[in-house]
C-alpha positions as CSV (number, residue, x, y, z in Angstrom):
1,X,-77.6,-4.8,54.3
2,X,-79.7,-6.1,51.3
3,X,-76.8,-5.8,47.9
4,X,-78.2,-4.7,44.5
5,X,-76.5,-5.7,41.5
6,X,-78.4,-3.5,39.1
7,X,-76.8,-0.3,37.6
8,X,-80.0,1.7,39.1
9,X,-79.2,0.6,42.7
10,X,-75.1,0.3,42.4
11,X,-76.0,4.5,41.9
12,X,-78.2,4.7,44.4
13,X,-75.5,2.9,46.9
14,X,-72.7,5.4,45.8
15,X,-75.0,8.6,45.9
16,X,-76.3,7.5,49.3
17,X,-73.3,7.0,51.0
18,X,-72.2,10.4,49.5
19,X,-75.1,11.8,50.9
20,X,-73.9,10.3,54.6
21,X,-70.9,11.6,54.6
22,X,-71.2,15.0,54.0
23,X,-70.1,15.4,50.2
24,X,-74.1,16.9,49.6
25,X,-75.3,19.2,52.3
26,X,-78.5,19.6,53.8
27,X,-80.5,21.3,51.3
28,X,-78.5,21.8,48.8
29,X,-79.7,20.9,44.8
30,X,-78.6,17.9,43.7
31,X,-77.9,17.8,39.8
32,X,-80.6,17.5,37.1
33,X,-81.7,13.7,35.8
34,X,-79.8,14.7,32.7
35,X,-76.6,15.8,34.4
36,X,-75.9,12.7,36.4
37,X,-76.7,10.9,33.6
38,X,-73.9,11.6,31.5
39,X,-71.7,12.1,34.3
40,X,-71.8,8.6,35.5
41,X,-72.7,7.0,32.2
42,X,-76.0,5.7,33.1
43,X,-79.2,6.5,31.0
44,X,-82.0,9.2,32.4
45,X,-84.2,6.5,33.6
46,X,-81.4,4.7,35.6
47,X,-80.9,7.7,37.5
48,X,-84.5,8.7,37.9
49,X,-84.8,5.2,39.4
50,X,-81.9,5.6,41.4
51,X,-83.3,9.1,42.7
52,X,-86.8,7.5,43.7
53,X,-84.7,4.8,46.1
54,X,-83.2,7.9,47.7
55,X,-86.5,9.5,48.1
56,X,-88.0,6.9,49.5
57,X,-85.1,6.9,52.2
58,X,-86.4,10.6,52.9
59,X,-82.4,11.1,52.0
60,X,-84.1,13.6,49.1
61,X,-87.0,15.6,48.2
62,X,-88.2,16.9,44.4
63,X,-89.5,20.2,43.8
64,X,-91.7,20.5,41.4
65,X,-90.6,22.9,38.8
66,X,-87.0,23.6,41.3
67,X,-85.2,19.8,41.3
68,X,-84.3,17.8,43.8
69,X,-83.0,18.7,47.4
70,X,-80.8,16.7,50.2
71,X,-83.3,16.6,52.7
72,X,-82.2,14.4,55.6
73,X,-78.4,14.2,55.0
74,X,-76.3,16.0,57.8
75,X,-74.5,18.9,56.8
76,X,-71.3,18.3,55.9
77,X,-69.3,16.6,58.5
78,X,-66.4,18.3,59.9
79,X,-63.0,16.2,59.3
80,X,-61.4,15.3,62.1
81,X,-58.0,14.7,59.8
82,X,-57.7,11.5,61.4
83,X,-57.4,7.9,59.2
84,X,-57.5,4.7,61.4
85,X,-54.5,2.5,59.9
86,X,-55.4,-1.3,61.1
87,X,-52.8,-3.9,60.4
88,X,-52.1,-7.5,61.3
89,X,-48.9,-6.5,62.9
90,X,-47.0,-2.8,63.2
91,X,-43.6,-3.0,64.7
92,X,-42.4,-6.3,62.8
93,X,-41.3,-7.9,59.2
94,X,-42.3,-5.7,56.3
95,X,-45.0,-3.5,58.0
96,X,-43.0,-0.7,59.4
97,X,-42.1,-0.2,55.7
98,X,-45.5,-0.3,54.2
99,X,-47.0,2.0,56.9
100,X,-44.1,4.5,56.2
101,X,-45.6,4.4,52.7
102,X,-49.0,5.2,54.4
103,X,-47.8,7.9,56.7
104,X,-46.0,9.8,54.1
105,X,-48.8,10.2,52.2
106,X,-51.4,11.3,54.3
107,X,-49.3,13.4,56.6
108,X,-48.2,15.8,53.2
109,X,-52.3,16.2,52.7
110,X,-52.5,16.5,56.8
111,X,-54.2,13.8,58.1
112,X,-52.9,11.7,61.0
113,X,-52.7,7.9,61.1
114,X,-53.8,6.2,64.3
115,X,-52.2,2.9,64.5
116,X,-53.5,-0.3,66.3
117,X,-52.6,-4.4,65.5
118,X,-54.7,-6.8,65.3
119,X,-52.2,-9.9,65.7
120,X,-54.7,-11.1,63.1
121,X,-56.8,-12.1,65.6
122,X,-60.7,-11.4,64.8
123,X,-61.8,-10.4,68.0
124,X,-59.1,-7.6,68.3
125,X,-60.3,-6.6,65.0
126,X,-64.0,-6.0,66.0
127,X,-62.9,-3.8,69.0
128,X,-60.4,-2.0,66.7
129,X,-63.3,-1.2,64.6
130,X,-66.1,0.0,67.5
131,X,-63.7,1.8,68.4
132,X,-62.5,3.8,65.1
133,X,-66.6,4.0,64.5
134,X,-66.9,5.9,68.0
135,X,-63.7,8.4,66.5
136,X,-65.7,8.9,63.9
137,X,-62.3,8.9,61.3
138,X,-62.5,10.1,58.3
139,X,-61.5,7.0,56.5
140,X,-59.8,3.4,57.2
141,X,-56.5,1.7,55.5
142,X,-57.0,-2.2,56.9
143,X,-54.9,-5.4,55.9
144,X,-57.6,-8.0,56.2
145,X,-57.5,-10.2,59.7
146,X,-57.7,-14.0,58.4
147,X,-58.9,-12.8,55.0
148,X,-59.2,-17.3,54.1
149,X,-61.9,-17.4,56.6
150,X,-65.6,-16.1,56.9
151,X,-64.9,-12.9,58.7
152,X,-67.9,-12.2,61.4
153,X,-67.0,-8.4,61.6
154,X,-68.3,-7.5,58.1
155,X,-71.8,-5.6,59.9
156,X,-69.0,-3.5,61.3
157,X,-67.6,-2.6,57.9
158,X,-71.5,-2.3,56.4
159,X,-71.9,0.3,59.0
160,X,-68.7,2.5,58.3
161,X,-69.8,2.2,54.8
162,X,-73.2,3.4,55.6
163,X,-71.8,6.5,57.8
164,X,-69.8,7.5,54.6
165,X,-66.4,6.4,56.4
166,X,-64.2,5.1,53.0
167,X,-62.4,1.8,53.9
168,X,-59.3,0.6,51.9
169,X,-57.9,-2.8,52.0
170,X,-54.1,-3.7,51.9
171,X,-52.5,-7.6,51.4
172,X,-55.9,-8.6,52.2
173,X,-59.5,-8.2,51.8
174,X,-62.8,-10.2,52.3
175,X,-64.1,-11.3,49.3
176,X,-67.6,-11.1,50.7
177,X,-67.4,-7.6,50.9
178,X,-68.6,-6.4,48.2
179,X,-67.2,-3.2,46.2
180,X,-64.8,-2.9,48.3
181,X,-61.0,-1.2,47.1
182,X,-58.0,-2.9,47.8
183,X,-54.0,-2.7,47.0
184,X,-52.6,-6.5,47.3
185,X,-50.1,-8.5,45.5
186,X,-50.6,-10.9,42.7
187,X,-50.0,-14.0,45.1
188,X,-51.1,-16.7,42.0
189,X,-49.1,-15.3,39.7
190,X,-46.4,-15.4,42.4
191,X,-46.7,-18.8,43.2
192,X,-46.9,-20.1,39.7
193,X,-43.5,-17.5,39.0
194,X,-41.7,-19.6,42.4
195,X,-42.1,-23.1,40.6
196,X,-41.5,-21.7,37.0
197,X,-38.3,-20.1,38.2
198,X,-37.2,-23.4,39.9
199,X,-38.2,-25.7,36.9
200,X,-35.8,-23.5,34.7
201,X,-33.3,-24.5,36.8
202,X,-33.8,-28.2,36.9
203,X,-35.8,-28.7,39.6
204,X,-38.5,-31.3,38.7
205,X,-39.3,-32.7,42.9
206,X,-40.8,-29.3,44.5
207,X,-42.3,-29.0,48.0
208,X,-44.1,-26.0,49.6
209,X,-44.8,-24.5,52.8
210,X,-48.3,-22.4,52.7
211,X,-50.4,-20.5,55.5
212,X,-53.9,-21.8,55.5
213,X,-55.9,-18.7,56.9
214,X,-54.9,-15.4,54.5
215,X,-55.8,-15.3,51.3
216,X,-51.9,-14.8,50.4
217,X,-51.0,-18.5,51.3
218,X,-54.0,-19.4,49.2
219,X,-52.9,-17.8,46.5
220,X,-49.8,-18.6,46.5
221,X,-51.1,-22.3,46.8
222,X,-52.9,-21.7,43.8
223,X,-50.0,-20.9,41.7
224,X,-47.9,-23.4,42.8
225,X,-50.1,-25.9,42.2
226,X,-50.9,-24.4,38.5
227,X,-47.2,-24.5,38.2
228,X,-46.4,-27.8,39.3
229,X,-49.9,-29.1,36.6
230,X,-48.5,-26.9,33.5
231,X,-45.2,-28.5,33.8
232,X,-46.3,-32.1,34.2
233,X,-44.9,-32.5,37.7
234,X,-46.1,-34.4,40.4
235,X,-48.4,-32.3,42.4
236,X,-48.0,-34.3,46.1
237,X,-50.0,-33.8,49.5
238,X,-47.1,-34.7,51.3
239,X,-45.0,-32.4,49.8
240,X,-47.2,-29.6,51.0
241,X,-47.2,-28.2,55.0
242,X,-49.6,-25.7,56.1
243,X,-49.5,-23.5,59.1
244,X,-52.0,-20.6,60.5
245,X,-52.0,-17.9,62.6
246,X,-51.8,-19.7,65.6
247,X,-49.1,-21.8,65.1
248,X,-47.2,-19.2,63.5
249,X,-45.0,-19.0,66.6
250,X,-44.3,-22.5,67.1
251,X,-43.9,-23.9,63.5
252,X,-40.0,-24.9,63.3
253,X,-39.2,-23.7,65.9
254,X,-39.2,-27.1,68.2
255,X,-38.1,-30.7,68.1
256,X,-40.4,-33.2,67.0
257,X,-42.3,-30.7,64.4
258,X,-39.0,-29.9,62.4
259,X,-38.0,-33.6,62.0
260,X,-41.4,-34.6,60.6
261,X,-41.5,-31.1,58.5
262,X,-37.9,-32.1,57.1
263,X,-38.9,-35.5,56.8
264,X,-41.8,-34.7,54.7
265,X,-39.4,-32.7,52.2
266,X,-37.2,-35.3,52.0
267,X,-37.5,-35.8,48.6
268,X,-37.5,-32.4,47.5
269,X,-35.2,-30.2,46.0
270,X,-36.8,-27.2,46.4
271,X,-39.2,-25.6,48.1
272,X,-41.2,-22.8,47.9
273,X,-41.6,-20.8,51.0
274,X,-44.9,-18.7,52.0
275,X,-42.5,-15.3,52.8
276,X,-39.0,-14.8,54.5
277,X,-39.7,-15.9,58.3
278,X,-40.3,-19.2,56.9
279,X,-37.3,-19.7,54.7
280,X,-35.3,-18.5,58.0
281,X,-36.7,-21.1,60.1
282,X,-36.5,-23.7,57.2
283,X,-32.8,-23.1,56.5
284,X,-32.0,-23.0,59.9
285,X,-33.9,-26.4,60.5
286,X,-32.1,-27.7,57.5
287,X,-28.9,-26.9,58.6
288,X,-29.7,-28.5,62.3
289,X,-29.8,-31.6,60.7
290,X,-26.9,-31.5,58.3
291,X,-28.4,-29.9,55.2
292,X,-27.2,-27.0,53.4
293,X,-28.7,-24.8,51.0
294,X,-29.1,-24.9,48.3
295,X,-27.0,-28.1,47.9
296,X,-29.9,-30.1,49.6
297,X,-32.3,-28.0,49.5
298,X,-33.1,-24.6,47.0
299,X,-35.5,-22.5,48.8
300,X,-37.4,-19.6,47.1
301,X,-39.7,-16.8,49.0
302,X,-42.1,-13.6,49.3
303,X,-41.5,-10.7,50.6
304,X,-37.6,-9.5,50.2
305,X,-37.5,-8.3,53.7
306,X,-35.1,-7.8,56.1
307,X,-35.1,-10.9,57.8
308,X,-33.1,-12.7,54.8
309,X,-30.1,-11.0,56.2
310,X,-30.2,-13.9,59.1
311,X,-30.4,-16.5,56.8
312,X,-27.0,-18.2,56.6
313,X,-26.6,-17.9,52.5
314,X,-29.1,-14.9,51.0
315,X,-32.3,-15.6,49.9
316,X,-33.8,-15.5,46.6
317,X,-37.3,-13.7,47.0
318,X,-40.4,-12.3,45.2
319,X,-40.0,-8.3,45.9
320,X,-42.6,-6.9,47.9
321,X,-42.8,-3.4,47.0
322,X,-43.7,-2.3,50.8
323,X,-43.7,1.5,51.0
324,X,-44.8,1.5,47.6
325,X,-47.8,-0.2,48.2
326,X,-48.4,1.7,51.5
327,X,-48.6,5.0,49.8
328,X,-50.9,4.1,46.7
329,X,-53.6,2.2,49.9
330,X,-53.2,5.6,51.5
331,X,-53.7,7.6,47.8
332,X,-56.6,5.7,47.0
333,X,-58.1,6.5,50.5
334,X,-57.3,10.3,49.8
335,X,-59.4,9.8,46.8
336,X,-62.3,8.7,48.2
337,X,-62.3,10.9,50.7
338,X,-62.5,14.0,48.5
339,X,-65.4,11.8,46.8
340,X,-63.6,10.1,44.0
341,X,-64.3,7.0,42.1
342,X,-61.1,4.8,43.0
343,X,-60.8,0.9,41.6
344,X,-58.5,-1.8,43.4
345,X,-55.2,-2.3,42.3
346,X,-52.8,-5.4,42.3
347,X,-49.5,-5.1,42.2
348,X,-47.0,-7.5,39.9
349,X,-44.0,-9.0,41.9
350,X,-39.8,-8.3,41.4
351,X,-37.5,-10.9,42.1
352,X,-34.2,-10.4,44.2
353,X,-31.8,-13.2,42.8
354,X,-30.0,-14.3,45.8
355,X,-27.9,-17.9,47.1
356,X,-30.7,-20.1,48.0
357,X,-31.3,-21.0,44.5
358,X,-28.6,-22.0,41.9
359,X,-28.9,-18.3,40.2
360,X,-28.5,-17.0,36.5
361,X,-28.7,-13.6,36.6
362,X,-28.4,-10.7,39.4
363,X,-31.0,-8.4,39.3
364,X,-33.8,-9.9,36.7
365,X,-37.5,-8.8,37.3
366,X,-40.5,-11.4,36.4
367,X,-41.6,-10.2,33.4
């Protein structure tokens, strides 16, 4: 699908795919050149350029002397009060809490949330979405499946777009899809926040442990990196371990991978963890091999879930604000789905001071 940057054809985009999905009816009178004009902000002959794309659609018709008509639009399509909820996981970590966030609020404006995992696997994804385009639901909450890579299903997402189905990204998104509305973390400014928060308490030899195929690791990357630069600390390949969605399973789990993960860090005294799971699997490795935390090692994390409670001392993580986020993904869906303008959103961090790291203060939130 050809993508216009111009103010003419960015109106001719949102007043097509309002026409698609039912906000105009067939027939009905559109509002006059002046109208839209001041309604969106544009000029008259930005919108009379927009109007002429539409015609020549056959999406409109003018009537000389009477205005201008929906002509090939469907009548309004009838809601089937059904949202398509696609995450990378359901039942596990963080997400049962986010998609209670999601539930709540679309169940109190009566819509129900189908649920399906993609195991952020891109195949599963594309099925996920034929199907949901088959359903025909009246809009889509997705966390982005391997949001680092190129992501072959975007035709999928153009289409949905084009049938006036309203997509909302959570945690994830692809860049490449353009205009698209999404609720995710600030995962820079976390990562720079991690090393900032060690620094200040005298850590100077910081390693990190990053997923490689979500754009949370790479963010998260990012701001450690910027950290480690703005502080005039050494900024070290080895110090840095990467694993993806495939390996997700497997990494620290099993002898020989931990010793050359631990052996890797040995220098460090800190480390900043990609979430919770691995901070668990990190102390525990530590621990297997004598260490103890934080007097080796001071770990810091995302994600403040539920797993830190099988960590041996607590740790001290970024605050993901789950349900929280969950509901305003599912409030900005609502919003387009009554045929409002919505914006994406992203959401600043807490911190839960905890064991792993010499601590300060209970309670503090980043500022």
């Amino acid at each position: 699908m050809m993508r216009y940057r111009s103010k003419y054809a960015q109106l001719f985009e949102r007043l097509k795919r309002e026409i698609l999905r039912g906000a105009y009816q067939k027939g009905q009178r559109l509002p006059g050149e002046n109208e839209m004009a001041q309604e969106y902000g544009m000029s008259r002959q930005t919108v009379r350029q927009a109007l002429s794309l539409l015609e020549q659609e056959q999406l409109i018709e003018r009537r000389q002397g009477s205005g201008t008509y929906v002509r090939c639009g469907e009548p309004r399509r009838k809601r089937s009060w059904n949202v398509g909820v696609m995450a990378t996981y359901i039942s596990e970590y963080i997400f049962p809490s986010i998609l209670r966030g999601i539930e709540a609020e679309l169940s109190e404006e009566g819509f129900f949330p189908l649920l399906s995992a993609t195991k952020n696997q891109v195949d599963n994804e594309r099925r996920m979405l034929e199907e949901y385009i088959d359903k025909q639901v009246d809009g889509l909450i997705v966390e982005g499946t391997k949001s680092a890579l190129p992501n072959p299903n975007l035709p999928l997402y153009e289409k949905l777009r084009e049938m006036g189905i309203p997509v909302v990204f959570f945690n994830g998104y692809y860049p490449a899809l353009e205009g698209c509305v999404s609720v995710t973390m600030d995962d820079r400014a976390g990562g720079l926040q991690a090393v900032e928060y060690l620094v200040a308490r005298g850590h100077r030899k910081i390693g990190g442990i990053f997923k490689s195929d979500d754009m949370q690791g790479l963010g998260r990357y990012d701001g450690y990196t910027r950290g480690l630069l703005k502080h005039g600390l050494a900024l070290q390949d080895q110090w840095v371990l990467w694993f993806d969605s495939g390996s997700r399973d497997t990494f620290l789990k099993e002898e020989p991978g931990i010793t050359r993960v631990l052996e890797r860090l040995s220098q460090c005294t800190a480390v900043v963890c990609y979430n919770d799971e691995v901070a668990v699997k990190l102390e525990k490795a530590l621990y297997s091999h004598g260490l103890t935390v934080p007097g080796d090692k001071a770990l810091i994390s995302f994600d403040n879930s539920p797993l830190g409670a099988f960590a041996t001392v607590g740790l001290t993580s970024f605050d993901h604000p789950k349900e929280n986020l969950g509901a305003s993904a599912a409030r900005k869906l609502l919003g387009l789905i009554n045929g409002r303008e919505e914006q994406s959103v992203v959401l600043d961090w807490g911190l839960a001071e905890r064991d792993s790291v010499q601590k300060e203060k209970k309670g503090r939130k980043i500022p």
